[in-house]
C-alpha positions as CSV (number, residue, x, y, z in Angstrom):
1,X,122.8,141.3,93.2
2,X,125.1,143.7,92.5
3,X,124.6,147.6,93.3
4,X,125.1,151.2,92.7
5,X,127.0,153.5,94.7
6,X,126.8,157.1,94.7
7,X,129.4,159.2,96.0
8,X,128.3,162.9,97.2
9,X,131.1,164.7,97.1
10,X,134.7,164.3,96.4
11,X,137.2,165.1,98.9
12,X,139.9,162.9,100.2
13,X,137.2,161.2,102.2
14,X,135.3,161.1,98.6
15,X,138.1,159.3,97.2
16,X,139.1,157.6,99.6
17,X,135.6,155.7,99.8
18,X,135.3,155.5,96.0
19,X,138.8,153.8,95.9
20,X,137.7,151.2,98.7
21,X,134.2,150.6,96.8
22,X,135.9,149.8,93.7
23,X,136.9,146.8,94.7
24,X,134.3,145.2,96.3
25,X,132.8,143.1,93.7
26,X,129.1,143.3,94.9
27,X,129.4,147.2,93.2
28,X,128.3,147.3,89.8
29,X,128.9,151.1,89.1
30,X,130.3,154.4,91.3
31,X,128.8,157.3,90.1
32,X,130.5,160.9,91.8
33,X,128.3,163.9,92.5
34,X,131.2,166.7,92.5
35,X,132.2,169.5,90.6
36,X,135.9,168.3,90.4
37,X,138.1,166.2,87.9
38,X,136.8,162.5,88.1
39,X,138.1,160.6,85.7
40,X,138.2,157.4,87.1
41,X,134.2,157.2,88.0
42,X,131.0,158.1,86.7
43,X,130.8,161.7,87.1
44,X,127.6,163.9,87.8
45,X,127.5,167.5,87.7
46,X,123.9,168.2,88.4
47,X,122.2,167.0,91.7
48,X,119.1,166.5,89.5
49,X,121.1,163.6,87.7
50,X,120.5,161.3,90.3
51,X,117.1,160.9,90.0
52,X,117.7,159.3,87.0
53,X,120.9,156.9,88.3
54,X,118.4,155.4,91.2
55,X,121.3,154.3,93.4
56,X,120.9,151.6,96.4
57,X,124.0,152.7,98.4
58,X,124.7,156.6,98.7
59,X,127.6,158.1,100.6
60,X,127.2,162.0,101.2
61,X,130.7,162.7,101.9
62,X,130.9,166.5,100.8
63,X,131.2,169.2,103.3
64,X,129.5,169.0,106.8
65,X,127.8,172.2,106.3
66,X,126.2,170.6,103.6
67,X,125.0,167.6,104.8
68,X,121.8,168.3,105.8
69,X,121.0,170.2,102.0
70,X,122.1,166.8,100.8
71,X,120.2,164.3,103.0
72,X,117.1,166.0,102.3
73,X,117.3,165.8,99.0
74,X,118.0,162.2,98.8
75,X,115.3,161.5,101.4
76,X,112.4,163.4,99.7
77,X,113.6,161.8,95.9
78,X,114.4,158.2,97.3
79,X,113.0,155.2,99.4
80,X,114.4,152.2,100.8
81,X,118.1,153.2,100.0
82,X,120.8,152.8,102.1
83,X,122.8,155.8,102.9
84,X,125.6,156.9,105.0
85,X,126.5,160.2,106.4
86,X,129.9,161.5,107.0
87,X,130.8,162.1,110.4
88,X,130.0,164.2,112.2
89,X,126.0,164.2,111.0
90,X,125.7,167.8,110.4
91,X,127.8,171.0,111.4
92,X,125.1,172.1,114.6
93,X,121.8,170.3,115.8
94,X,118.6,170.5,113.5
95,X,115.5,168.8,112.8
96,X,115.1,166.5,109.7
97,X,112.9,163.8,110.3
98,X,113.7,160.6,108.4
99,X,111.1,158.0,107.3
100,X,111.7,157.1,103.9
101,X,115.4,155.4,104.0
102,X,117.9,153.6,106.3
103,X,120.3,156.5,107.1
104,X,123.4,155.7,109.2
105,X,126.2,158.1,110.6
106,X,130.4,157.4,109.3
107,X,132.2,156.8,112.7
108,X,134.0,154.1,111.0
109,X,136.2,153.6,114.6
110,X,133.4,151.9,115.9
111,X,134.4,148.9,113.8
112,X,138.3,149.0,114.9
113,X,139.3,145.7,116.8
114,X,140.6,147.9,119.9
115,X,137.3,149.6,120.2
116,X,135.2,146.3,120.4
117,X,138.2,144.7,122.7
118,X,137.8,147.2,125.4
119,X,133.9,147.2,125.3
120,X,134.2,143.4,125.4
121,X,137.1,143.6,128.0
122,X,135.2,146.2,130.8
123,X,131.7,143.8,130.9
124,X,131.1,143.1,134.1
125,X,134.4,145.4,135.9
126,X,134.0,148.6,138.1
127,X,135.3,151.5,136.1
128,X,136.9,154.4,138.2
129,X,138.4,156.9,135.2
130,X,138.3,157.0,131.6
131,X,140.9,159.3,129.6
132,X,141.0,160.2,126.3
133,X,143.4,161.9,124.4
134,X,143.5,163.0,120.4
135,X,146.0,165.3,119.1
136,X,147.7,166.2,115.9
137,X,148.5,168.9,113.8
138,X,145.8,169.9,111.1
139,X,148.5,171.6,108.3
140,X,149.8,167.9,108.4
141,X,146.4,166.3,107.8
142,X,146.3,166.7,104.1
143,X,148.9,167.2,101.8
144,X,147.5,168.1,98.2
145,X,145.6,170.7,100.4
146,X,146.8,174.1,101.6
147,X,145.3,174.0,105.3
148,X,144.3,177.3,105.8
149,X,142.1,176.1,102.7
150,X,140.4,173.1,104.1
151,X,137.1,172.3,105.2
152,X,138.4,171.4,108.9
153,X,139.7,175.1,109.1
154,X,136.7,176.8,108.4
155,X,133.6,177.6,110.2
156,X,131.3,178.1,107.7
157,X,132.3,174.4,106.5
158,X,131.4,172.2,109.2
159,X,135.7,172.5,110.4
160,X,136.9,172.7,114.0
161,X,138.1,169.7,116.0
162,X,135.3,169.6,118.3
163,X,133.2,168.4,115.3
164,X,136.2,166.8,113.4
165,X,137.2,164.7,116.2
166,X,133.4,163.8,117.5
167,X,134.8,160.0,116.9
168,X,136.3,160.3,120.4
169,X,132.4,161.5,121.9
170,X,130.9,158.6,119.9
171,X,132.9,155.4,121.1
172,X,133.1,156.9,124.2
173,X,129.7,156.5,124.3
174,X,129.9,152.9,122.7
175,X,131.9,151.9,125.0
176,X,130.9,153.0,127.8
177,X,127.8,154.2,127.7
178,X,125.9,157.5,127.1
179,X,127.3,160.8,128.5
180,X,125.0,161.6,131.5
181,X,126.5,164.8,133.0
182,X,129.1,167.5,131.9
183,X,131.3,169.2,134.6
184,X,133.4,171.5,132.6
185,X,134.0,172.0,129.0
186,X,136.4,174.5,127.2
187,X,136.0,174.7,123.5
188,X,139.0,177.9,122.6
189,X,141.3,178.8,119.9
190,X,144.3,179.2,121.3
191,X,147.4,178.4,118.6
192,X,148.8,180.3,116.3
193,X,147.1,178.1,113.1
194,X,145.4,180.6,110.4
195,X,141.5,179.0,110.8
196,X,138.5,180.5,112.0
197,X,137.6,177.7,114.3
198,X,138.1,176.0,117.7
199,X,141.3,174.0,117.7
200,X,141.5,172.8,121.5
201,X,139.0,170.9,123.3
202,X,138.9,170.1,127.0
203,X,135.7,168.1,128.5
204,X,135.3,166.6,132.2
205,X,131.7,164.8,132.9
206,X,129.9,161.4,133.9
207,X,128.6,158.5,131.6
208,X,126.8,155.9,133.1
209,X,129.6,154.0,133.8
210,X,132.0,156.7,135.3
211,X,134.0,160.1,135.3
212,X,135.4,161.0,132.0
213,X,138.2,163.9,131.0
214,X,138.8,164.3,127.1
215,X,141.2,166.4,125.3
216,X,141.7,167.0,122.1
217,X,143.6,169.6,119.8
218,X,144.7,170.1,115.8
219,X,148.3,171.7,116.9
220,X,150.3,168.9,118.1
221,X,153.3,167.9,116.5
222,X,153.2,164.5,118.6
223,X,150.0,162.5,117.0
224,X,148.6,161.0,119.8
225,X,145.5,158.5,120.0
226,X,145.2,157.3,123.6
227,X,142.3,156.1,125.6
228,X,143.2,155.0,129.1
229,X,140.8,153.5,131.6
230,X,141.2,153.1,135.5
231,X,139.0,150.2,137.1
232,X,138.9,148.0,140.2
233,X,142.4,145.9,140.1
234,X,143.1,147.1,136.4
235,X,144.5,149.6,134.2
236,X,144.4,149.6,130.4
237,X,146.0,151.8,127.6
238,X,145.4,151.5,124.1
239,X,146.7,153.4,121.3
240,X,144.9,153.7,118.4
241,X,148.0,155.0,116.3
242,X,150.0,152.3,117.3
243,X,147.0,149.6,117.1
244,X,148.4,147.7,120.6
245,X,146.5,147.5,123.6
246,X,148.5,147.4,127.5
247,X,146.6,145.6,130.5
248,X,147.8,146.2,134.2
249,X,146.2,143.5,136.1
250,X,147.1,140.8,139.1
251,X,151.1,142.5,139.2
252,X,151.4,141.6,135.3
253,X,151.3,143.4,132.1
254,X,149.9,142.1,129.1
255,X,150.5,143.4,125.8
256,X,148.3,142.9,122.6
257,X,148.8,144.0,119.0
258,X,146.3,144.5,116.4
259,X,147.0,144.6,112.6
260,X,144.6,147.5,111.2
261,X,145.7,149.4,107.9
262,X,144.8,152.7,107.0
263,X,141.6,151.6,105.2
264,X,140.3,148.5,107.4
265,X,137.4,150.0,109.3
266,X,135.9,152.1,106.4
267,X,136.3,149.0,104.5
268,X,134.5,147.1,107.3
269,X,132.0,149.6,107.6
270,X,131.0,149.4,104.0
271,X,131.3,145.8,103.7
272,X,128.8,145.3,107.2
273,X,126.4,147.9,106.1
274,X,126.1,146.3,102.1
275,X,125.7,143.0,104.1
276,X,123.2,144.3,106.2
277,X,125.2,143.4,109.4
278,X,123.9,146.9,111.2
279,X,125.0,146.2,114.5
280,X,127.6,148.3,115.0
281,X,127.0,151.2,112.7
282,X,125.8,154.0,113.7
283,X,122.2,155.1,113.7
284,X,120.5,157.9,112.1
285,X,118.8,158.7,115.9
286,X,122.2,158.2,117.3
287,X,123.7,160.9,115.3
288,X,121.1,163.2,115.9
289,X,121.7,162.6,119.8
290,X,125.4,163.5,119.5
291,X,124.9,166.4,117.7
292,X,122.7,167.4,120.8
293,X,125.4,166.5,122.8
294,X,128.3,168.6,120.9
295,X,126.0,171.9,121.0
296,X,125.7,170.9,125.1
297,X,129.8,170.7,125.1
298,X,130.1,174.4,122.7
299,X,127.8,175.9,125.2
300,X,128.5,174.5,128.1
301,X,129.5,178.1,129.6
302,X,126.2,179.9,128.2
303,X,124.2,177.5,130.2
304,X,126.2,177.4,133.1
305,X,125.8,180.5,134.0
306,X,121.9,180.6,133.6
């Protein structure tokens, strides 16, 4: 049975999941809740309006900020749709409790092939270190968009990489396992970019599985997507720019390559959650958990000093 999908808000993430959803052939209409030009969809200007659409599959996509004013809505007008969030879930921890629909959370990297190869390839090995590294430079993030202008650059949107990049604090947990203890955390401004919020990230703590150090920025002009692990007899590097994987092991160094477009794991995403395949997407509860978990990081001084 085919189904109707709609879009809540209209961004490049917007677009970019209304261009993927058009061509999956189990979607009978897209319908776009946005104030913007939308020619090439269904286009609804009042929030009202979809009461009388009655989607199945809804994507709030507008800004972080306004996730939570969105979600709401949907869940006291709608039961037993499927919807999914926009990473990160909202722009600080709050309280909504959800009963009447499936909600999930858009960390689409949890369905990239490198993610699931090192979870797969660390079963069963003693991990010593795990390092992650994301960098990049914001004003090169979108280009029909001034930066100073963007969502990501502003507080009062949601913006800042701590939240922006939370994909790194999610398939760290994924992989391997939840964060159990912080040591240190500094969440600064420290460029010379024109935005209002944090734009370098340092965290050092503990999962269950070992010692973690994470850094991430929006001023590099090297892109860098790195996550390194140190383990009994092994080291591994995989670059999720360059989709290839490195393995140390036994005085040999093995090298894999993955073949992952631009669009392949929101395209996977969509395609497991339409199918029901809800494995690896990630849970309403989940979300709510990391947002917990990014307020502990942003205030990790505060409460270290109590």
């Amino acid at each position: 049975m085919k189904k109707n999908v709609l879009i809540i808000g209209y961004g490049s993430i917007g677009k970019r999941h209304a261009k993927i959803l058009k061509k999956f052939k189990d979607v009978a209409k897209i319908y776009i809740f946005t104030k913007q030009k939308c020619k090439s969809f269904n286009k609804i200007s009042n929030i009202n309006e979809i009461k009388k659409i009655s989607p199945d599959y809804i994507i709030i996509s507008s800004r972080t900020s306004e996730h939570f004013m969105h979600l709401s809505f949907i869940e006291k007008n709608f039961k037993n749709r499927l919807i999914l969030v926009e990473k990160p879930l909202f722009d600080t921890s709050k309280n909504l409790k959800i009963k009447n629909n499936k909600v999930f959370v858009g960390y689409n990297l949890r369905y990239h092939p490198i993610i699931n190869f090192i979870k797969n390839f660390i079963k069963n090995k003693k991990i010593f270190s795990i390092n992650i590294n994301c960098q990049s430079y914001l004003p090169n993030w979108r280009k029909n968009i001034n930066y100073t202008k963007s969502n990501s650059a502003r507080k009062t949107h949601g913006g800042g990489v701590l939240l922006e990049l939370s994909h790194e604090i999610d398939y760290l947990q994924l992989i391997f396992k939840r964060v159990t203890k912080l040591h240190n955390s500094l969440v600064k401004k420290i460029s010379d970019l024109k935005i209002d919020t944090e734009d370098y990230v340092l965290i050092a703590g503990k999962t269950a599985m070992a010692n973690f150090y994470m850094s991430l920025n929006f001023f590099s002009l090297q892109s860098q997507r790195r996550i390194m692990v140190s383990g009994n007899m092994f080291n591994l590097e995989a670059d999720l720019l360059k989709n290839t994987v490195k393995i140390f092991e036994k005085g040999k160094i093995k090298n894999k390559k993955f073949k992952v477009d631009k669009n392949y794991t929101y395209m996977k995403q969509h395609r497991c959650l339409l199918d029901g395949n809800l494995t690896q997407a990630c849970k309403y509860n989940e979300g709510v958990k990391l947002m917990s978990l990014i307020n502990k990081i942003k205030n990790f001084k505060l409460n270290a000093k109590k």
